[in-house]
C-alpha positions in Angstrom: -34.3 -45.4 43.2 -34.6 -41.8 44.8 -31.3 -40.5 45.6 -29.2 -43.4 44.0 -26.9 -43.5 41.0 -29.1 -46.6 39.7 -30.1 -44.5 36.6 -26.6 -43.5 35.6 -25.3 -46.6 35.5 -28.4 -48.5 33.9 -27.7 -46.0 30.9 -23.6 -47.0 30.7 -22.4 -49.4 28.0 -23.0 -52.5 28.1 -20.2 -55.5 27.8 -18.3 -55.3 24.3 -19.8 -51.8 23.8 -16.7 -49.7 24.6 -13.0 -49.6 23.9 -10.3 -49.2 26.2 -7.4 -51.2 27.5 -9.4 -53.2 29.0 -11.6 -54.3 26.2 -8.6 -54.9 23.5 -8.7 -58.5 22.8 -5.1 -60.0 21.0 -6.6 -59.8 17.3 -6.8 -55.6 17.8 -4.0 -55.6 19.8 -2.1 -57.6 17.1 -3.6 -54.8 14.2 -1.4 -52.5 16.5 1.5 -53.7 14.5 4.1 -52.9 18.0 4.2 -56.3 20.1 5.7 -53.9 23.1 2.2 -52.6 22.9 0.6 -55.9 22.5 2.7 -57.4 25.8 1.4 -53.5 27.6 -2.2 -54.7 26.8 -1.6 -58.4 27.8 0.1 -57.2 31.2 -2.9 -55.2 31.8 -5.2 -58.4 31.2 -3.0 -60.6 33.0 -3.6 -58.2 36.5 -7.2 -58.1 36.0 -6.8 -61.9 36.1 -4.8 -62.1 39.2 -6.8 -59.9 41.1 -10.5 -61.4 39.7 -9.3 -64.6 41.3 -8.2 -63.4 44.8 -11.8 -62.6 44.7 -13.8 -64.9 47.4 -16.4 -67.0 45.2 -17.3 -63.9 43.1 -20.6 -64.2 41.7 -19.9 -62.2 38.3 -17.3 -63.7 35.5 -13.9 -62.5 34.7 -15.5 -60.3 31.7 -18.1 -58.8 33.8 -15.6 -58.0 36.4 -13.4 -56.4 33.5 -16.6 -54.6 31.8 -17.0 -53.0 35.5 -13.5 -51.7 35.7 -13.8 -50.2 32.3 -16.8 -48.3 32.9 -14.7 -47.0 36.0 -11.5 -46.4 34.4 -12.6 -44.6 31.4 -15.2 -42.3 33.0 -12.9 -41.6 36.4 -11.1 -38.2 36.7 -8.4 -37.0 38.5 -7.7 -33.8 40.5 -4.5 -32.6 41.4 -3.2 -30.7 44.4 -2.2 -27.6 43.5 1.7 -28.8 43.9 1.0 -31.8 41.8 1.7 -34.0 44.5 -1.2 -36.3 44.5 -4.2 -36.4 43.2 -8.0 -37.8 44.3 -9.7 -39.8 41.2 -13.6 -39.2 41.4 -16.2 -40.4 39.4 -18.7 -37.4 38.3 -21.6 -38.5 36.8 -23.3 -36.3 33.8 -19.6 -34.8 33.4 -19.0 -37.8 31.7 -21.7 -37.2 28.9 -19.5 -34.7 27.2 -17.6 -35.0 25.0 -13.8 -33.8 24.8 -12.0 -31.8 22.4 -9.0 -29.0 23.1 -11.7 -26.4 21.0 -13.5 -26.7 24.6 -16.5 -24.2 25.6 -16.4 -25.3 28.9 -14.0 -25.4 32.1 -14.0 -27.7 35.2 -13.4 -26.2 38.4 -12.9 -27.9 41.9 -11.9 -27.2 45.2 -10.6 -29.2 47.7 -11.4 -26.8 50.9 -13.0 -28.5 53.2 -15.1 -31.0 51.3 -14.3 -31.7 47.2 -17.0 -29.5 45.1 -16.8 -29.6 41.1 -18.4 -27.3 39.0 -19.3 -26.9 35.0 -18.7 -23.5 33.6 -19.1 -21.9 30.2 -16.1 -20.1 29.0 -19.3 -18.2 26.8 -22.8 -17.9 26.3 -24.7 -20.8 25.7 -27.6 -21.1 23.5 -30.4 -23.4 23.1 -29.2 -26.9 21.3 -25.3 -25.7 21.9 -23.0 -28.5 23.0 -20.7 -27.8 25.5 -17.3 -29.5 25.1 -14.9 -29.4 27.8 -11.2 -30.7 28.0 -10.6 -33.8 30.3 -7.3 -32.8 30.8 -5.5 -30.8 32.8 -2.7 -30.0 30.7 -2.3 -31.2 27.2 -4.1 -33.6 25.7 -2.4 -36.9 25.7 -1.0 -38.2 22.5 -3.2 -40.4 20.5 -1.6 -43.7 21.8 -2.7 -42.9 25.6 -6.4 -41.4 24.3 -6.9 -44.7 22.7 -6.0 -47.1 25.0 -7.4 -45.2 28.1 -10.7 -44.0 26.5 -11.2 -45.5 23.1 -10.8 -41.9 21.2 -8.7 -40.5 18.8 -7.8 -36.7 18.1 -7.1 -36.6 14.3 -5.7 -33.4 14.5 -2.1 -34.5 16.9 0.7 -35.4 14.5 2.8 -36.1 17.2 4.9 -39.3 17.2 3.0 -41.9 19.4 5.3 -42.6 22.6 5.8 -46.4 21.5 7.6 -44.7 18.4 9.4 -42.3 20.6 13.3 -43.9 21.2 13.0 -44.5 25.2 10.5 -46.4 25.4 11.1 -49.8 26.7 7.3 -51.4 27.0 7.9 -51.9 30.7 7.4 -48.2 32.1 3.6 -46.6 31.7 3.1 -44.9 28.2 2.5 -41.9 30.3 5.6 -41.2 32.0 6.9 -40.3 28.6 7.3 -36.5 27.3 4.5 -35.2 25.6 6.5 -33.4 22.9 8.5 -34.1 19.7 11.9 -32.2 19.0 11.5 -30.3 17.0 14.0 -30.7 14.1 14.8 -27.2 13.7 16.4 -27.3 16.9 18.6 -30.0 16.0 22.2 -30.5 15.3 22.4 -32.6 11.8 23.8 -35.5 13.2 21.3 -36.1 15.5 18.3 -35.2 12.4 19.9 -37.4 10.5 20.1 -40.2 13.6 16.4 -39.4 13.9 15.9 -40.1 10.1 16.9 -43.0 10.0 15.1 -44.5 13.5 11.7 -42.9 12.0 12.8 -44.3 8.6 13.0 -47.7 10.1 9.5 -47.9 11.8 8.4 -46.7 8.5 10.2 -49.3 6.5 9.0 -52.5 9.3 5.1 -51.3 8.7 2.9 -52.3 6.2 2.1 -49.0 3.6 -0.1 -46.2 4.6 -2.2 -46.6 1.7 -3.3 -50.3 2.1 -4.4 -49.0 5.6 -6.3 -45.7 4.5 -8.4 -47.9 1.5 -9.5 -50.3 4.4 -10.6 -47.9 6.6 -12.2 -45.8 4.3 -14.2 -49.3 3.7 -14.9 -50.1 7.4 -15.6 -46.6 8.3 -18.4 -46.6 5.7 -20.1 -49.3 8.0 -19.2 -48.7 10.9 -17.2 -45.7 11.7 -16.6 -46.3 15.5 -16.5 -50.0 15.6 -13.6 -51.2 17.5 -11.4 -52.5 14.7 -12.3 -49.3 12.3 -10.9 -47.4 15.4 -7.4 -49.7 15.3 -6.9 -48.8 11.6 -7.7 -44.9 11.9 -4.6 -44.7 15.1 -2.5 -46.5 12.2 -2.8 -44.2 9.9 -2.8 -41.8 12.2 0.5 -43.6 13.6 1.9 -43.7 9.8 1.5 -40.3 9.0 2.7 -38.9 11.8 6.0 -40.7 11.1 6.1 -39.7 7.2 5.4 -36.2 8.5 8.2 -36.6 11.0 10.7 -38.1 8.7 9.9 -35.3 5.7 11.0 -31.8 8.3 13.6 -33.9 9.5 14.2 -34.2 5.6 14.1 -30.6 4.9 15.8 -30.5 8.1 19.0 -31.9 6.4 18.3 -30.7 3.3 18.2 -27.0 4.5 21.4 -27.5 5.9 23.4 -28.7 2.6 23.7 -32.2 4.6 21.7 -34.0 1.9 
């Protein structure tokens, strides 16, 4: 149809194509190995639930009422005022074909004078066959935990702690109210890098071993490098390296310090 968005959404995902929140069933959300996670994801499920059944005599199942949502939540964008009071969440499609990474070529502008306009704009020239990559995100790109379970990506670069390793969180508030940064252990006082330690020690010691995880993904991502359950095991070793890496400056931390 002339003038509609009929094309855009004819070329979406279909149902059991993408991974989000939405789409985690309770076997990946068990691979998680963090039950505070598993009880986030079930929360989540349990709301689409309630509100699927205050529906009046909906003519599409509770998966295809899920499948929608996902296709809204994990292409939707938000723009802040300029104060950071509020923001509008807009769906923009074609922005959504590309793909994000923090080596971006491309900026998104807006304005919100008058009537909301967005615009595309190459930070460079572009060439012939050049992809332009943008950043979804305003400021810094979420930790891996939040990229995962929002959009179904992982950035294998960030060796930050994931924010359900990080000490205050409790399960019940949103991953993303949590800080985006580590401490960094120089600027530590040894008691508290040797606290630290021993919590990142801990999550260490209650997982099962790197290794095991990085022989079976090595063998799943041979298949199929993006399936859903290929994509659980690369965020745990992801997850478990970010933690040995943690635990070994903390380490030399202490060790630096004569307090080992």
């Amino acid at each position: 149809m002339n003038g509609s968005y009929a094309a855009f959404w004819a070329s979406q995902p279909g149902p059991g194509e993408m991974l989000s929140l939405d789409s985690l069933t309770p076997q990946l959300t068990a691979l998680l190995e963090e039950p505070r996670v598993q009880a986030y994801v079930e929360g989540s499920h349990s709301s689409h639930a309630h509100e699927y059944a205050s529906l009046h005599a909906p003519s599409f199942t509770l998966a295809q009422y899920k499948w929608l949502a996902e296709l809204v939540t994990t292409r939707a964008f938000a723009f802040y005022s300029e104060d950071g009071s509020c923001c509008n969440t807009l769906l923009l499609p074609g922005f959504d074909l590309l793909n994000c990474h923090s080596g971006f070529n491309a900026k998104r502008l807006h304005s919100t004078e008058g009537s909301w306009r967005v615009e595309l704009r190459a930070l460079g020239t572009v060439r012939a066959g050049d992809e332009l990559i943008w950043d979804y995100f305003a400021t810094q790109t979420p930790r891996n935990d939040l990229t995962f379970l929002q959009y179904g990506f992982l950035n294998e670069s960030d060796g930050r702690l994931l924010g359900w390793d990080r000490a205050d969180f409790d399960g019940e508030r949103p991953l993303t109210e949590l800080p985006e940064e580590d401490e960094e252990p120089a600027k530590m006082g040894a008691a508290a890098a040797a606290a630290e330690l021993a919590r990142v020690q801990a999550i260490l010691d209650g997982l099962a071993p790197l290794a095991g995880d990085e022989a079976r993904l090595a063998q799943m991502a041979a298949v199929a490098p993006w399936a859903p359950e290929t994509m659980v095991y690369r965020l745990r070793a992801l997850r478990k390296r970010a933690l040995t890496r943690r635990a070994r400056e903390l380490t030399e931390r202490l060790a630096d310090a004569g307090e080992l």
